[in-house]
DRENVEX-307460 format. One record per atom (N, C-alpha, C, O): residue number from 1; residue in one letter; chain; atom name; y, z, x. Coordinates in Angstrom, 3 decimals. Example, Ala and Ser with C-alpha at 12.3 -4.5 7.8 and 13.67 -1.06 7.14 Angstrom:
BEGIN
<node num="1" residu="A" chaine="A" atome="N" Y="-5.690" Z="7.800" X="13.190"/>
<node num="1" residu="A" chaine="A" atome="CA" Y="-4.500" Z="7.800" X="12.300"/>
<node num="1" residu="A" chaine="A" atome="C" Y="-3.300" Z="7.800" X="13.200"/>
<node num="1" residu="A" chaine="A" atome="O" Y="-3.319" Z="8.465" X="14.236"/>
<node num="2" residu="S" chaine="A" atome="N" Y="-2.250" Z="7.080" X="12.850"/>
<node num="2" residu="S" chaine="A" atome="CA" Y="-1.060" Z="7.140" X="13.670"/>
<node num="2" residu="S" chaine="A" atome="C" Y="0.030" Z="7.870" X="12.900"/>
<node num="2" residu="S" chaine="A" atome="O" Y="1.138" Z="8.039" X="13.409"/>
***
This chain:
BEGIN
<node num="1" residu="X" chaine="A" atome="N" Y="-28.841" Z="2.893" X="-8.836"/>
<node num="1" residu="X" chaine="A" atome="CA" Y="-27.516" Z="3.406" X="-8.550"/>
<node num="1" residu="X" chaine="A" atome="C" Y="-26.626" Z="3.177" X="-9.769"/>
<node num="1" residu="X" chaine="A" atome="O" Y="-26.428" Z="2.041" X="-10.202"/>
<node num="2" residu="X" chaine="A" atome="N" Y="-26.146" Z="4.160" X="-10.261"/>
<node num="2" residu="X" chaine="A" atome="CA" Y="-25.133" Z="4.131" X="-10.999"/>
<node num="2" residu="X" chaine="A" atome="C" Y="-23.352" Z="3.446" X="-10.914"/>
<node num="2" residu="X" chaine="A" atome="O" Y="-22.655" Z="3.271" X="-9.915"/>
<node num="3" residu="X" chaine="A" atome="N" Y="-23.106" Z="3.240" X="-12.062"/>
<node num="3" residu="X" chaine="A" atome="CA" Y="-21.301" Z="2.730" X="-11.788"/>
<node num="3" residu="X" chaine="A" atome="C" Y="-20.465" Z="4.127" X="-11.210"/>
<node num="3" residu="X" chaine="A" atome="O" Y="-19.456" Z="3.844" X="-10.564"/>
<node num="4" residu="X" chaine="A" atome="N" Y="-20.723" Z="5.411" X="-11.343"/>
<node num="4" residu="X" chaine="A" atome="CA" Y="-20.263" Z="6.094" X="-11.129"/>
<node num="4" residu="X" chaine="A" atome="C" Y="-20.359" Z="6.705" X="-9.689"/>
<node num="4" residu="X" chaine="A" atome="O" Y="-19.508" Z="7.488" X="-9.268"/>
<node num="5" residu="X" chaine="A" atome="N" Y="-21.763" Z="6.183" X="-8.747"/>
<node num="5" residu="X" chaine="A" atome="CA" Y="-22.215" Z="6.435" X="-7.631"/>
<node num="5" residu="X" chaine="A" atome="C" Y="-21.562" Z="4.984" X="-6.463"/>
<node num="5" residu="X" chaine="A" atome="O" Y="-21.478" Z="5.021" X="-5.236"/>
<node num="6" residu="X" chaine="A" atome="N" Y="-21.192" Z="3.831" X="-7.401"/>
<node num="6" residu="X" chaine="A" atome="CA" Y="-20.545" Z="3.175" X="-6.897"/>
<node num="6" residu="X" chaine="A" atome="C" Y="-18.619" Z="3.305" X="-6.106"/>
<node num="6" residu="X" chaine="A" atome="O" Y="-17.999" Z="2.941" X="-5.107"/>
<node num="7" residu="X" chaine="A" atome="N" Y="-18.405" Z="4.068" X="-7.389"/>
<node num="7" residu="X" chaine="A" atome="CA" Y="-16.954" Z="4.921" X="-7.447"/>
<node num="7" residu="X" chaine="A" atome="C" Y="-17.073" Z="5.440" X="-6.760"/>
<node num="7" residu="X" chaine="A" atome="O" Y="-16.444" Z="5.086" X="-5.763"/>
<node num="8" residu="X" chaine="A" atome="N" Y="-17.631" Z="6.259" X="-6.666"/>
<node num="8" residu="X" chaine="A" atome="CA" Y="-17.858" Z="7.538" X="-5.560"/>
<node num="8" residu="X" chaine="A" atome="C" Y="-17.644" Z="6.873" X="-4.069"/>
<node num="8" residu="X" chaine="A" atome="O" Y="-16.680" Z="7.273" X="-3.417"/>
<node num="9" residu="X" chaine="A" atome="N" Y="-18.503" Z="5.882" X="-3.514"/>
<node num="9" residu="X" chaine="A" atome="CA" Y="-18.552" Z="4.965" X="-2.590"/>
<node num="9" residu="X" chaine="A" atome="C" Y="-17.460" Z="4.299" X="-2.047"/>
<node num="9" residu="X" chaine="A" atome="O" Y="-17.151" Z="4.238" X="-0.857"/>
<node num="10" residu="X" chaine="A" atome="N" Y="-16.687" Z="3.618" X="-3.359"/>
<node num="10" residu="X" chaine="A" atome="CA" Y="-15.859" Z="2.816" X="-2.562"/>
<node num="10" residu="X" chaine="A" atome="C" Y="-14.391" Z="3.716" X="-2.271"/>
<node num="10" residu="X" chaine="A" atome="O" Y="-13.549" Z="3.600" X="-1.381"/>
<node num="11" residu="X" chaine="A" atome="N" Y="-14.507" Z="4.759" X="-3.566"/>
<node num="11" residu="X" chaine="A" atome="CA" Y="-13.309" Z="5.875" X="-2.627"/>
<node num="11" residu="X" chaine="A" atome="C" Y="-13.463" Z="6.470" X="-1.528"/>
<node num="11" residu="X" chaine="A" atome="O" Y="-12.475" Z="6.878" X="-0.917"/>
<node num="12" residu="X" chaine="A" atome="N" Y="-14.761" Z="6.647" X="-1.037"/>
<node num="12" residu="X" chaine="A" atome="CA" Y="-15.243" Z="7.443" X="-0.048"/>
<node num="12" residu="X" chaine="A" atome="C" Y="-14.912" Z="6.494" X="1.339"/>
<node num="12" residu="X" chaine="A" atome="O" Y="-14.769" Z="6.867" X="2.503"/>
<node num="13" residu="X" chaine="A" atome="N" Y="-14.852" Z="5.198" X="0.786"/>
<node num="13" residu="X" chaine="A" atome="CA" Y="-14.820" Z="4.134" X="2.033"/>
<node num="13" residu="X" chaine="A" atome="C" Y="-13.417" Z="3.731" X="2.040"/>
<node num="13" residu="X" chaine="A" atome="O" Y="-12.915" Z="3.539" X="3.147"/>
<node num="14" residu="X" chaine="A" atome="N" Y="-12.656" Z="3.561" X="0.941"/>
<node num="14" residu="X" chaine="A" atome="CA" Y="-11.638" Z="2.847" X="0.700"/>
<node num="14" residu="X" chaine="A" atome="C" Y="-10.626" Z="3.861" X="0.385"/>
<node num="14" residu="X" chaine="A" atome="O" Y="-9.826" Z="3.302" X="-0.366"/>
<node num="15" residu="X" chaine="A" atome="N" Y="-10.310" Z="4.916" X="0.559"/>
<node num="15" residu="X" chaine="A" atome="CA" Y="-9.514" Z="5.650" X="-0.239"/>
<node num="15" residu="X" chaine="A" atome="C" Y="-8.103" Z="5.330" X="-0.227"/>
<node num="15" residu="X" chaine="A" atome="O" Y="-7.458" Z="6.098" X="-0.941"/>
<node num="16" residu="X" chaine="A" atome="N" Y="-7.152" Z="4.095" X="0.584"/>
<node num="16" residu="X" chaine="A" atome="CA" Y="-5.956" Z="3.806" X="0.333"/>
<node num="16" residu="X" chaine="A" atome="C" Y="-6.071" Z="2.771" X="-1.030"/>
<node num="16" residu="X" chaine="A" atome="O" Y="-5.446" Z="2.949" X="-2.075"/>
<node num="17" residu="X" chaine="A" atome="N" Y="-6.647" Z="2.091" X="-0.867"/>
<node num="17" residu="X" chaine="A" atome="CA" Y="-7.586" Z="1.179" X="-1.881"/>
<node num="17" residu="X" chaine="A" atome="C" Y="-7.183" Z="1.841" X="-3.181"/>
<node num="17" residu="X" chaine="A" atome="O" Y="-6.246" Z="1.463" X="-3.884"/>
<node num="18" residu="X" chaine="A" atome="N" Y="-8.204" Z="3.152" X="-3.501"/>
<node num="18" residu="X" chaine="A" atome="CA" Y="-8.506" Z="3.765" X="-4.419"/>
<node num="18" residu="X" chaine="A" atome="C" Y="-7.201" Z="4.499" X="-4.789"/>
<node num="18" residu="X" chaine="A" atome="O" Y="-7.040" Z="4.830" X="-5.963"/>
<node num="19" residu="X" chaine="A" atome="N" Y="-6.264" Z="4.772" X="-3.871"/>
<node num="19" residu="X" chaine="A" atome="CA" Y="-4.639" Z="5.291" X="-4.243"/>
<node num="19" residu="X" chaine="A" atome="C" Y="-4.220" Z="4.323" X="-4.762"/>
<node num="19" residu="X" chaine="A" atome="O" Y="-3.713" Z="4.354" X="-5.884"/>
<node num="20" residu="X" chaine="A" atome="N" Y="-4.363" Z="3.082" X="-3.938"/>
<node num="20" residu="X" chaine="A" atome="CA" Y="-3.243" Z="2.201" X="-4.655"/>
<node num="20" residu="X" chaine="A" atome="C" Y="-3.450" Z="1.834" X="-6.247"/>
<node num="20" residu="X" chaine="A" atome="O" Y="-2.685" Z="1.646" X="-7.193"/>
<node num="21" residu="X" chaine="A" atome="N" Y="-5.116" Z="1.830" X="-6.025"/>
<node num="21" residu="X" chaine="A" atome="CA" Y="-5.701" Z="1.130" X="-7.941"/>
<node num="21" residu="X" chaine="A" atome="C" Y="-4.864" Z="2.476" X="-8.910"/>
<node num="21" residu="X" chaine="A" atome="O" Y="-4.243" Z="2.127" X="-9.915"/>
<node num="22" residu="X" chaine="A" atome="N" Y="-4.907" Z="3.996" X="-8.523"/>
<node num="22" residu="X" chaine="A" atome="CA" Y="-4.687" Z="4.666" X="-9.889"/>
<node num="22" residu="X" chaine="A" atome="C" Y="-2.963" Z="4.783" X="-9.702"/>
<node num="22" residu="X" chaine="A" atome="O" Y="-2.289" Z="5.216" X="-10.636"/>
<node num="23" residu="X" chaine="A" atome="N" Y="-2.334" Z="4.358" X="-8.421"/>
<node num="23" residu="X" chaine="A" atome="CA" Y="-1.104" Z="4.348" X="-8.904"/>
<node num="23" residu="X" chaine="A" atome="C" Y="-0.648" Z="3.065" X="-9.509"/>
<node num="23" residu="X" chaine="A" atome="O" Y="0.391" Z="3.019" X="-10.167"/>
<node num="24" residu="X" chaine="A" atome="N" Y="-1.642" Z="1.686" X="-9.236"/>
<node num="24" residu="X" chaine="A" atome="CA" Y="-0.948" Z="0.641" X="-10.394"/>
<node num="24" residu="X" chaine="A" atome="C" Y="-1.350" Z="1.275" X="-11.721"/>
<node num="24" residu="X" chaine="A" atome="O" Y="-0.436" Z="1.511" X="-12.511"/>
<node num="25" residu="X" chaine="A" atome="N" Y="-2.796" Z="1.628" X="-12.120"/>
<node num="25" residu="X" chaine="A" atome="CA" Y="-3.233" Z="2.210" X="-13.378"/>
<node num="25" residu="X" chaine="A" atome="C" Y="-2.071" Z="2.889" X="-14.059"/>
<node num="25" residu="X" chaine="A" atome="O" Y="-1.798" Z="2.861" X="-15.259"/>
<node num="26" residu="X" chaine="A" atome="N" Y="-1.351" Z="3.583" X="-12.952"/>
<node num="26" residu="X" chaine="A" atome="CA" Y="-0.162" Z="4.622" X="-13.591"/>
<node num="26" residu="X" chaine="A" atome="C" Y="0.706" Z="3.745" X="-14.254"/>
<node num="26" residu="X" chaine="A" atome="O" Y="1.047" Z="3.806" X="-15.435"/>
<node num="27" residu="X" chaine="A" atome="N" Y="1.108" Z="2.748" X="-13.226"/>
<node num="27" residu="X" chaine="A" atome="CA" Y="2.745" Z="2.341" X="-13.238"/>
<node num="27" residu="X" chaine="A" atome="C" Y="2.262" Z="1.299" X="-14.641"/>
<node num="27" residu="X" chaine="A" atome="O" Y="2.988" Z="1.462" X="-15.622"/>
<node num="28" residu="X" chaine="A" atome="N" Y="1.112" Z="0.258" X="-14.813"/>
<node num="28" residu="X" chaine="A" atome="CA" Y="0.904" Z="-0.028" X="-15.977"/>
<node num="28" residu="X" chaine="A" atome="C" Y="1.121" Z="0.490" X="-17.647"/>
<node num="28" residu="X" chaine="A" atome="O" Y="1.515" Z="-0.045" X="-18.683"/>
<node num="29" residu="X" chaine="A" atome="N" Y="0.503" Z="2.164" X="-17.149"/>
<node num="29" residu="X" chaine="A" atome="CA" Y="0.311" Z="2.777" X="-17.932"/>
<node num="29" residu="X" chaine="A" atome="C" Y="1.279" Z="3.345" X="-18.613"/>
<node num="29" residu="X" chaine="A" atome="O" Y="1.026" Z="3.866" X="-19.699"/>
<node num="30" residu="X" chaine="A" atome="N" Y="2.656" Z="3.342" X="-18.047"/>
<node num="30" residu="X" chaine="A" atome="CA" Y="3.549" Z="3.525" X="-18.140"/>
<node num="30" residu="X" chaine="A" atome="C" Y="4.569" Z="2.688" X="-18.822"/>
<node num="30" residu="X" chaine="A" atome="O" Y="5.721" Z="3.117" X="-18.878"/>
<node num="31" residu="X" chaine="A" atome="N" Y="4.308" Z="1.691" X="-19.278"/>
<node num="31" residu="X" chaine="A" atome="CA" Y="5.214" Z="0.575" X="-19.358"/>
<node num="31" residu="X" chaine="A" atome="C" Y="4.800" Z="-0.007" X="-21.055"/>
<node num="31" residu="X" chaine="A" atome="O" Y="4.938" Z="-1.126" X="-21.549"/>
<node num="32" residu="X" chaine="A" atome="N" Y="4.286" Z="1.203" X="-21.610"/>
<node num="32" residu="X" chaine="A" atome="CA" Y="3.957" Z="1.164" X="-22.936"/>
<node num="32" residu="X" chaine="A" atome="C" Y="5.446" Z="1.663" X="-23.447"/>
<node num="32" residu="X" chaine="A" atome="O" Y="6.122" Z="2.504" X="-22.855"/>
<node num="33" residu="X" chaine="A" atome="N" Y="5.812" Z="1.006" X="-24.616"/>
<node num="33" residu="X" chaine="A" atome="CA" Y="6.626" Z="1.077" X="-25.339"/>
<node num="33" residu="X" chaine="A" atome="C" Y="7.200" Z="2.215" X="-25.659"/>
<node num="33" residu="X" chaine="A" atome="O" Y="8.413" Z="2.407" X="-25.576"/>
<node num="34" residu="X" chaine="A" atome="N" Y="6.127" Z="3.287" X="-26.161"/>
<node num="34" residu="X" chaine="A" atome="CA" Y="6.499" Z="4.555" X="-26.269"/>
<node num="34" residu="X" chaine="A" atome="C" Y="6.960" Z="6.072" X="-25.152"/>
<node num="34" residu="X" chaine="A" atome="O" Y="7.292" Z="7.250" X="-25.280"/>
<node num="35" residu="X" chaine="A" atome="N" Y="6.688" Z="5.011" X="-24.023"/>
<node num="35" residu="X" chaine="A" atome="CA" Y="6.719" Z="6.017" X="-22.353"/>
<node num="35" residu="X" chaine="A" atome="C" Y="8.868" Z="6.556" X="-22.308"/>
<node num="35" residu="X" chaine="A" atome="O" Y="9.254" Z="7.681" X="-21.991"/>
<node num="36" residu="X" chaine="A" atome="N" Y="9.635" Z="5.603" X="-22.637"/>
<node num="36" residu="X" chaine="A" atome="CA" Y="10.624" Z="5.482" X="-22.754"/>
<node num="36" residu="X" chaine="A" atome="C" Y="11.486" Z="6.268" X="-23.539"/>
<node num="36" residu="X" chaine="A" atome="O" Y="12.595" Z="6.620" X="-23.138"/>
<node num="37" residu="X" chaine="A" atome="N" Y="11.062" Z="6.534" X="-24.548"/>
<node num="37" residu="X" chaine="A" atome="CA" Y="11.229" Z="7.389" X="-25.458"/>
<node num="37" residu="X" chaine="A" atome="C" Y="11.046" Z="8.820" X="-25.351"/>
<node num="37" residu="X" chaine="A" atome="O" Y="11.690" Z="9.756" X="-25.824"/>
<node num="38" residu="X" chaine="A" atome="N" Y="9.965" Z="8.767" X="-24.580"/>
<node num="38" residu="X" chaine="A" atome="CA" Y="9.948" Z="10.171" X="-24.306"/>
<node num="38" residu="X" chaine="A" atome="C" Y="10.717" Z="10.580" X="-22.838"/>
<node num="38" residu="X" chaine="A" atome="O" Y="11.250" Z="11.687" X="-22.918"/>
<node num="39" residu="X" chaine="A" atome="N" Y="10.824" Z="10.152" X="-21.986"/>
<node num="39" residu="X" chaine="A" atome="CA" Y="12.068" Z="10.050" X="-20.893"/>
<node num="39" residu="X" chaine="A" atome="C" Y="13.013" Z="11.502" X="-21.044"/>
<node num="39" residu="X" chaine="A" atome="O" Y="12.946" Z="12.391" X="-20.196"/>
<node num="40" residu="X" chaine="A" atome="N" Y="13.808" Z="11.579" X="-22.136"/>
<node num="40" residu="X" chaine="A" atome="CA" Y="14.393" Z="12.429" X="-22.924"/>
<node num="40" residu="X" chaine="A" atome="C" Y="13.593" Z="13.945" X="-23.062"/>
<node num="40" residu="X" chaine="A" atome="O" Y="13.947" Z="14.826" X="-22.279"/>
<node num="41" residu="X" chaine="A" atome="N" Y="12.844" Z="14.152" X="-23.756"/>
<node num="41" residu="X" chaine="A" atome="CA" Y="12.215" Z="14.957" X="-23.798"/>
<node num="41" residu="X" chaine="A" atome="C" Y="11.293" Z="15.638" X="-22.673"/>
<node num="41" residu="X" chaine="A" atome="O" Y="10.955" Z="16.798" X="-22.910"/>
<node num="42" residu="X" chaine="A" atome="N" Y="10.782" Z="14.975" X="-21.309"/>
<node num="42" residu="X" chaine="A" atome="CA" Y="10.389" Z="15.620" X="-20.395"/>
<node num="42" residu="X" chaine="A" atome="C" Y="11.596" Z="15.862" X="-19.719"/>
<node num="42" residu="X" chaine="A" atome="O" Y="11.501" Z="17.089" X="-19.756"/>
<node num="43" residu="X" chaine="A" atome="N" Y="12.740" Z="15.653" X="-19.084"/>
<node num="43" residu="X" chaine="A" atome="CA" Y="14.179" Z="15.788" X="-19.062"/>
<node num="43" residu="X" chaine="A" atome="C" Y="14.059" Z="16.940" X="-19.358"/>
<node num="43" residu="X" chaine="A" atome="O" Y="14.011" Z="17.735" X="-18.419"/>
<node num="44" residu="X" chaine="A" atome="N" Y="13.959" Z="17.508" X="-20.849"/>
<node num="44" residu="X" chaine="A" atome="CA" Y="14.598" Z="18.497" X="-20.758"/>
<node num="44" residu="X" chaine="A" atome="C" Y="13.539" Z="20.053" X="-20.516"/>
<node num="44" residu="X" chaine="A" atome="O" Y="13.819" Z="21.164" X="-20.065"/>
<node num="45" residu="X" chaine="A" atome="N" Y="12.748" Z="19.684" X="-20.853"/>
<node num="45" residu="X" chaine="A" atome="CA" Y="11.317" Z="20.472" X="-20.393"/>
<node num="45" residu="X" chaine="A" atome="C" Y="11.674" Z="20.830" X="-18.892"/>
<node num="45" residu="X" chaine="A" atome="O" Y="11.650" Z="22.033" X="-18.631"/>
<node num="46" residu="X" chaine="A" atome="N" Y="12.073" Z="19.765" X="-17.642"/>
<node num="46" residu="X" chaine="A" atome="CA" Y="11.821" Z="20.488" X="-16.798"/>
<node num="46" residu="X" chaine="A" atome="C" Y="13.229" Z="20.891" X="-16.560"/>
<node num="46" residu="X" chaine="A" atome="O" Y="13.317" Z="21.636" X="-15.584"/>
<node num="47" residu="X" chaine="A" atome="N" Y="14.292" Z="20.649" X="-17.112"/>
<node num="47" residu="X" chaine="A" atome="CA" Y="15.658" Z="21.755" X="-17.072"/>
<node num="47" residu="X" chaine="A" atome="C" Y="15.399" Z="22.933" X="-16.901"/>
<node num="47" residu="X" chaine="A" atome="O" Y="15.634" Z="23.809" X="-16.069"/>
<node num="48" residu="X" chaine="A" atome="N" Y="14.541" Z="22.739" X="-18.412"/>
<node num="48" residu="X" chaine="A" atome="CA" Y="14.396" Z="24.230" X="-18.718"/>
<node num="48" residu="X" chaine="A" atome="C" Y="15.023" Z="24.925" X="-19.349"/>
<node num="48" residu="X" chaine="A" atome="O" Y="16.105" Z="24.382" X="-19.570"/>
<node num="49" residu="X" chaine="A" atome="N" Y="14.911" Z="26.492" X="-20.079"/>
<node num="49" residu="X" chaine="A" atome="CA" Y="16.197" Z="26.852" X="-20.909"/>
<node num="49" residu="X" chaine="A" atome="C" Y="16.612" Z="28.234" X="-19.814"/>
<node num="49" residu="X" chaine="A" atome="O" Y="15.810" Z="28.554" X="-18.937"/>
<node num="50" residu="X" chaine="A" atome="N" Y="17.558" Z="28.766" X="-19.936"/>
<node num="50" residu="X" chaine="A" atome="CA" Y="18.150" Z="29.491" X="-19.370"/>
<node num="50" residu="X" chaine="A" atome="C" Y="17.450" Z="30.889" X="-19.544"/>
<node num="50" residu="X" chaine="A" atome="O" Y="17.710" Z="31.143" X="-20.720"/>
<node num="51" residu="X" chaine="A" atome="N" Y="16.543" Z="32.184" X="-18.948"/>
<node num="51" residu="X" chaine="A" atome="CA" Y="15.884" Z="33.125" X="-19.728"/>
<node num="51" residu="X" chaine="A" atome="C" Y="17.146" Z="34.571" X="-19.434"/>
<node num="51" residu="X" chaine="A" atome="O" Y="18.132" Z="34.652" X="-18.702"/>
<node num="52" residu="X" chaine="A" atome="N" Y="16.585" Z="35.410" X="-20.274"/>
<node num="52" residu="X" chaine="A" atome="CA" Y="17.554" Z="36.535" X="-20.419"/>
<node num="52" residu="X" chaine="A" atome="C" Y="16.616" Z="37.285" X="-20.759"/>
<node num="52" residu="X" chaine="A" atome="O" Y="15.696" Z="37.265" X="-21.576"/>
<node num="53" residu="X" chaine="A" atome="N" Y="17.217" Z="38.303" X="-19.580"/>
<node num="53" residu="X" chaine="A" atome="CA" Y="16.688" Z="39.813" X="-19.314"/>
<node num="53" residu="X" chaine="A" atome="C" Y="17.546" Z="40.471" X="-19.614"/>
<node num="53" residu="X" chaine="A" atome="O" Y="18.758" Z="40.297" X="-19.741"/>
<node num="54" residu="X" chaine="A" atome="N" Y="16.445" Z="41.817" X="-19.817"/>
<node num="54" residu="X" chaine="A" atome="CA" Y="17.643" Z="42.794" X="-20.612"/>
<node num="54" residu="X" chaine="A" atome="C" Y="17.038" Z="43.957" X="-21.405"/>
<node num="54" residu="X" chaine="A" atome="O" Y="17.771" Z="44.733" X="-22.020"/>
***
């Protein structure tokens, strides 16, 4: 059995488990120095710019 057939398993059994591990993974993942910085820039991505027809 593989590590990957193991995965498979314990999401299959555990799947609040397996939510909670990739949303700490996230919130960790997040807390890199450079995540902050960009804050700003997805901001304005999902504003968006104004389009014009015509």
């Amino acid at each position: 059995m593989t590590f990957l057939d193991n995965i498979e398993q314990i999401i299959t059994l555990y799947p609040l488990a397996a939510f909670g591990a990739v949303f700490l993974a996230g919130v960790i993942s997040s807390a890199s120095p450079c995540v902050p910085a960009t804050i700003p820039l997805v901001l304005v991505l999902w504003a968006g710019t104004p389009t014009v027809t015509g």
